[in-house]
C-alpha positions in Angstrom: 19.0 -47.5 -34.0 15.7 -48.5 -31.7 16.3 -48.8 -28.5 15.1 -52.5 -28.4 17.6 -53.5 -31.1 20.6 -51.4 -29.0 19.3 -53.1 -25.5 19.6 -56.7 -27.4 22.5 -56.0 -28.6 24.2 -54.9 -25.3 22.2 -57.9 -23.6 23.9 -60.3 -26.4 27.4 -58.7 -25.9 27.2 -59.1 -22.5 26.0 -62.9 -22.5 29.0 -63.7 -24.8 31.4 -62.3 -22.6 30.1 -63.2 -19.0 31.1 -66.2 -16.9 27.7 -67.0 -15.1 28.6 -69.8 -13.5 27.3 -70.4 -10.3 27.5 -74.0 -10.0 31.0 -75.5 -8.8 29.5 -78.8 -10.1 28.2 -77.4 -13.6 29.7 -74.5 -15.5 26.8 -72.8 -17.8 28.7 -70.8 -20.3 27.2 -67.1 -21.5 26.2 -67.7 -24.7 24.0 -71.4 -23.3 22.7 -69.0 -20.4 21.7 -67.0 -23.6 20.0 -69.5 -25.6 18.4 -71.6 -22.5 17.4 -68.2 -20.6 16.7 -65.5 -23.0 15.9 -67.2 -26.3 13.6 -69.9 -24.6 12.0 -66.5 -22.6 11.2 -64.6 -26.2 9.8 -67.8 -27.6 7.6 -69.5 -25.1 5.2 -67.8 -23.4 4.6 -70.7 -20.8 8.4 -70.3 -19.9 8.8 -66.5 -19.8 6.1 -67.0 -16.9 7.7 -69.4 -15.2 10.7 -67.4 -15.4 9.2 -63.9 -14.4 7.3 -65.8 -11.5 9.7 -68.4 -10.1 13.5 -67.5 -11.4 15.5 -69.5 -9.0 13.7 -72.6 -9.5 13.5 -72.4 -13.3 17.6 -71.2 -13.1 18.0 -74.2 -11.2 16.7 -76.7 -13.7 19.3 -75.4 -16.5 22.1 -75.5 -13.9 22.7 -72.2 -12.4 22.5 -72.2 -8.4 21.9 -68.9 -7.0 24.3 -68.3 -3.6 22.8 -67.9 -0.6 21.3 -64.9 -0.2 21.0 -63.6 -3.7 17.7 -63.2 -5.9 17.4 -62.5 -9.4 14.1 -61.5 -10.5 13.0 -60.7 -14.0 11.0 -58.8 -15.5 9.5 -58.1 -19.0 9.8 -55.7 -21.7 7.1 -54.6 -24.4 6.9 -52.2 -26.5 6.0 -49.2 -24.1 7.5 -50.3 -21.0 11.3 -51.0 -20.8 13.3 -52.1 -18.0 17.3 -51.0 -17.3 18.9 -52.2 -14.5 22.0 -50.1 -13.0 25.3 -51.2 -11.3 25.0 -50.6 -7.4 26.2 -47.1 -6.2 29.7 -47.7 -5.4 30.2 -43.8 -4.0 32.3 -41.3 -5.9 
């Protein structure tokens, strides 16, 4: 299996399965944070920028409110660079 195909899968799993709502006054489920975020950001190029360049704004307009104090940034994948993030260290 590539490592693309394993990362999308994982990423897909994950979206499916994770409450991301941030909102009290709009709940975005996983799988429409999947098709409005990460679809949308494979298939349009003027969104992925938007996205890379100004995440909480372009969050914001599909509903998910970032809480004070918390950034998300993202960042992009090709074929000879990939990106994995890690949980915090939580010690030993």
């Amino acid at each position: 299996m590539k490592l693309t195909t394993a990362l999308n899968s994982f990423l897909n799993h994950f979206y499916n399965f994770t409450d991301l709502s941030a909102n009290p006054e709009r709940s975005i489920s996983a799988q429409e944070f999947y098709e409005s975020v990460i679809v949308r950001a494979v298939q349009s190029p003027e969104f992925r920028r938007r996205l890379v360049e100004d995440p909480a704004t372009v969050l914001a307009e599909i509903g998910v409110r970032l809480p004070d104090g918390v950034k998300v940034t993202f960042v992009e994948n090709t074929d000879r660079v990939v990106h994995i993030a890690i949980p915090p260290y939580v010690g030993e």
